[in-house]
N, C-alpha and C positions, 0 to 999 in steps of 0.2 A: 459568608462568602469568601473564597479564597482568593489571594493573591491574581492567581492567573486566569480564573472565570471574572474577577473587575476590570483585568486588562482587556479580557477578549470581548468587554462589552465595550470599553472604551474603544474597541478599534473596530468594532460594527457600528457606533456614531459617526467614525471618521477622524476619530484622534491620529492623526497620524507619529505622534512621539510615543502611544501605546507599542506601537507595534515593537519600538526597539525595546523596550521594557519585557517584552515578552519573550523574547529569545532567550536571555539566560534563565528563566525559569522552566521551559521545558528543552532546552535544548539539550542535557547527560539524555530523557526520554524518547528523545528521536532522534538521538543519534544511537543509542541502541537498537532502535524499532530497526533504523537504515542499515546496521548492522547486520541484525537478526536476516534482514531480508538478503541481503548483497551474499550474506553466509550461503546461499540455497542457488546461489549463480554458479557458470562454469570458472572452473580456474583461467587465471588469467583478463579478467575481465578489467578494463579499465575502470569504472566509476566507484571511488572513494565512497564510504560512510558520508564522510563529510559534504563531500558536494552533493550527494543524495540529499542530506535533510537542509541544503540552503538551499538547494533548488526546489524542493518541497514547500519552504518556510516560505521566499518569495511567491509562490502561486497563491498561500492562504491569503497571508496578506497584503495583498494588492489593495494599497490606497485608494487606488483610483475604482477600484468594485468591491465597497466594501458590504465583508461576508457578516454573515450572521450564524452565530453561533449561542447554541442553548446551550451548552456548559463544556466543560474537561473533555468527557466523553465524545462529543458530538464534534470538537476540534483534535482529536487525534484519528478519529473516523475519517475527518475529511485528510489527515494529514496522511495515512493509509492510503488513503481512495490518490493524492497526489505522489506518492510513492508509488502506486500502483501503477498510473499513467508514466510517470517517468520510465518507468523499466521499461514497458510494453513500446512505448516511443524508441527505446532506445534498441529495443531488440526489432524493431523492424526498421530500425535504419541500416541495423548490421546487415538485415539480410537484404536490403535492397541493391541493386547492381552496383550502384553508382559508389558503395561503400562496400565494394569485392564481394557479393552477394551470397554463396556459399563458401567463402574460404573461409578459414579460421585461425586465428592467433594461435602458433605453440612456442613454449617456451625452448629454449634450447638446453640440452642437457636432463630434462623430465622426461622420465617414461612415458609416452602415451598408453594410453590404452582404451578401446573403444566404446564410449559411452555415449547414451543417449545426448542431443543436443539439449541444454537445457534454454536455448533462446526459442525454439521450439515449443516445447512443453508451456514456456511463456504465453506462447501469445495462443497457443491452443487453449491456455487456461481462460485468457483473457477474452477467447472467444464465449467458449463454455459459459462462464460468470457472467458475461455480458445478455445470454439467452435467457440462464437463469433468474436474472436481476428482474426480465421483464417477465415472467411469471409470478415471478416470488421477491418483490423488493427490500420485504422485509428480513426475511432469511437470508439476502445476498447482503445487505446491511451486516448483518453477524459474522459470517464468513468473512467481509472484507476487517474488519474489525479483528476478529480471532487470527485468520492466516497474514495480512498486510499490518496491521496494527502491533499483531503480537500480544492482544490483551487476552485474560484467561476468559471463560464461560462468564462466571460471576459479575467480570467489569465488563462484557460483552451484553450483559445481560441489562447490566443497569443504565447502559450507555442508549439502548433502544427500548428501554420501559417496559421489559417482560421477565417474566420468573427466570430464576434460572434453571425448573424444570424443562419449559418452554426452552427456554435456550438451548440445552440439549439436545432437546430432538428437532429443532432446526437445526443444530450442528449436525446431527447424523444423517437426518434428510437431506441435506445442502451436499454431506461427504459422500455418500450414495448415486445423486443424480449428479454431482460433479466427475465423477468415477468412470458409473456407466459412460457419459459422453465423452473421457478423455479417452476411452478405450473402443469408443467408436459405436455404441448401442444406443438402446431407447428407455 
């Protein structure tokens, strides 16, 4: 058993000095995941890597509810699934009135030039995944894993206890019907 699977069982008892134990051991891994993802936002976006994966890291570990976690896989899943929420949060606060509702930050001195919104495509994804999810829990399981996570097919695969043939063609079926409905069919 490794290092960070006796921590994350330590902090489903309720060890509350686990949880600081466990920051520096996946922390370089989700602060890349928070990278990887922040990379696919529009320019100019305010929220760091960095506050991405502490805002992340407080939701898992919340003392006061604590989670349960089956292993590595199943605690960056969920760490996905909370970087997934934070964005989606955060792109409908942009668009709400009270936070200038369609304007948008430009830099000064940067060429614009006109590109789809990507807070948009956000939270259209987030709707899409979300429909998904209740059809197909377990293939929205992979997707959030693969796309939010950042893990390849193989550790996507072992993280939800199926081949990674199987993995595959839930990735293709999931990129398919995620496809058709960002583009507006059935």
């Amino acid at each position: 058993m490794s290092d960070d699977t006796r921590i994350l069982s330590a902090i489903e008892c309720g060890d509350q000095n686990a949880s600081d134990k466990l920051l520096p051991l996946v922390y370089q891994e989700l602060r890349k995941l928070a990278a990887a993802k922040l990379s696919k936002e529009q320019p100019g976006q305010t929220l760091q890597p960095t506050m991405l994966v502490h805002e992340a890291y407080l939701r898992l570990v919340d003392v006061d509810r604590p989670q349960q976690w089956s292993g590595r896989g199943h605690f960056f899943g969920a760490a996905a699934e909370a970087m997934r929420r934070i964005l989606v949060e955060k792109a409908r606060r942009e668009q709400s009135q009270k936070h200038g509702g369609h304007m948008r930050r430009v830099e000064l001195g940067v060429a614009t030039a006109a590109i789809e919104n990507p807070v948009e495509d956000l939270l259209a994804l987030d709707e899409a995944l979300t429909r998904f999810e209740q059809k197909w829990p377990d293939k929205a399981e992979l997707v959030k894993l693969k796309y939010f996570a950042g893990l390849t097919i193989p550790e996507a695969s072992e993280a939800i206890g199926v081949s990674t043939a199987t993995a595959e063609r839930y990735w293709k079926f999931a990129r398919a019907w995620l496809h058709s409905q960002l583009k507006g069919g059935e």
